[in-house]
N, C-alpha and C positions, 0 to 999 in steps of 0.2 A: 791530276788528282782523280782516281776513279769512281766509279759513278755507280751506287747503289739504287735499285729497284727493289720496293717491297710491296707488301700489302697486307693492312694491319685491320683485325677484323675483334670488336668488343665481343665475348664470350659469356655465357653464362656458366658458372664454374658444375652446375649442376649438368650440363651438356658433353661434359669433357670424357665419361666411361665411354661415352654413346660415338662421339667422335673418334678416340682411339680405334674404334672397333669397325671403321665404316669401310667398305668394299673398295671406297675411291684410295683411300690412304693404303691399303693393302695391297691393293694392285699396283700401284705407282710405287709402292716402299720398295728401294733399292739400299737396303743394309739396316739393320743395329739403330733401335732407338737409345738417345743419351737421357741424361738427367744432371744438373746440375744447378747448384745453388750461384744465384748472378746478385752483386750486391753493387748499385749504380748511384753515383753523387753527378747530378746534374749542379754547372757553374755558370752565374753569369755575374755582371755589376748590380750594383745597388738601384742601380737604372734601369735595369732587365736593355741594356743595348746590344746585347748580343743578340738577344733575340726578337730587336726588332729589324738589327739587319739579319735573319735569317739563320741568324746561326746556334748551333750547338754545342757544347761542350761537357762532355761528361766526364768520368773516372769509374772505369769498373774494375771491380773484384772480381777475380775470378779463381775460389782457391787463395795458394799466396803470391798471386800473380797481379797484377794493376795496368790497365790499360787507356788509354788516356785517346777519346774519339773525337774526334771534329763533322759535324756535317753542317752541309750547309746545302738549303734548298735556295731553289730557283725564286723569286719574288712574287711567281703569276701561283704557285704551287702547283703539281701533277697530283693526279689517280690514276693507277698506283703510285706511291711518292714513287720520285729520279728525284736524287738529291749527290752532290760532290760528297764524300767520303775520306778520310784519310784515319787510320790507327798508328798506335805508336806503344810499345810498350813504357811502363814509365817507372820511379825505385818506390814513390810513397802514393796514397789515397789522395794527395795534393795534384792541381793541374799543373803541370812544367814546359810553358810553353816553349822552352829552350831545347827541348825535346821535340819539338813537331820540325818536321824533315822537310818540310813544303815553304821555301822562305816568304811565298808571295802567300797563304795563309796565315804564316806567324804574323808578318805587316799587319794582314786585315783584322787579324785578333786585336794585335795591339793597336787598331788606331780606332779599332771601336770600343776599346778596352778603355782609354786616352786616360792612363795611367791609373786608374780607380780599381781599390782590389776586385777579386773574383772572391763571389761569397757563394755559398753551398746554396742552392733553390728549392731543390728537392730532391728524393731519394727513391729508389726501388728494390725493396729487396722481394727477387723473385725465385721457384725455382722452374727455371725453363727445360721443357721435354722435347728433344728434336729427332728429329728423322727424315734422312734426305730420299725424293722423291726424283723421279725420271718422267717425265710426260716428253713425247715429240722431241726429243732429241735436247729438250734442256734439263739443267740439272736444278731442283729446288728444295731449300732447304723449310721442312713445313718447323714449326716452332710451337709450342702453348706453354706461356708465360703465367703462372700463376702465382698471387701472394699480394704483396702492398705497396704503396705510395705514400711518403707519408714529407709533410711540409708544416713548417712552424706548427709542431707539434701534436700535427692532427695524421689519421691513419684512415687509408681508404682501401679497400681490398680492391685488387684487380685481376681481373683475365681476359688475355685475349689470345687470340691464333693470327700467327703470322708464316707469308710465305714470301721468303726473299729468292728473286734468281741469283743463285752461284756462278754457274754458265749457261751459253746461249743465247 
């Protein structure tokens, strides 16, 4: 399962002209900022036991595309997270764990799962601006997520800036 490294930093949405525009992103920008709208259903049991062992489970949108994420962190937790990773493309907004490619993660799904549906927890619909950066020979993808959160029927506005290593 490969192993994702990020670093997730809370933003003030009033910051975000001022960040586009900074000397470090310019220098280091190696190509073509994106733009896309990301629309995210985080799942777990009625019990929240995924996440108390650790684990993740989302379904994003992406366009009419659906993605269906597994991570799962370490117990002790890192700064910056190092968390196990696996994606999967999937047909609906629903999780299909029939679909996850990694047998010894479907197992762990399912035995923390221990037969209790998967309910929707919470949602993000954001839209993320990226642009991949070059420092010392690794490759980084910097991100700023902006828009909302929203969970039993309440909406939180969110932003932050995120820089995951791609390679290196």
């Amino acid at each position: 399962m490969p192993e994702e490294i990020e670093l997730k930093l809370a933003l003030d949405p009033h910051d975000v002209p001022r960040l586009r525009n900074t000397s470090t992103l310019k220098r280091f920008g190696s190509g073509g900022e994106t733009r896309k709208r990301i629309i995210t259903n985080y799942y777990d049991t009625p019990s929240l036991a995924l996440r108390r062992n650790y684990i993740a489970l989302r379904v994003r949108k992406i366009g009419r595309n659906h993605l269906q994420s597994i991570k799962i962190d370490p117990p002790n937790g890192h700064f910056p997270a190092q968390r196990a990773e696996t994606e999967n493309p999937i047909p609906t907004d629903r999780p299909d764990l029939e679909c996850i490619e990694d047998p010894a993660v479907r197992r762990l799904i399912e035995k923390c799962r221990g037969g209790r549906r998967l309910l929707r927890v919470f949602s993000t619909d954001v839209v993320r601006e990226t642009r991949p950066l070059k420092f010392a020979g690794n490759e980084i993808e910097c991100a700023i997520d902006r828009g909302v959160v929203s969970a039993r029927g309440r909406r939180v506005p969110i932003c932050e800036l995120e820089f995951e290593l791609q390679s290196g």
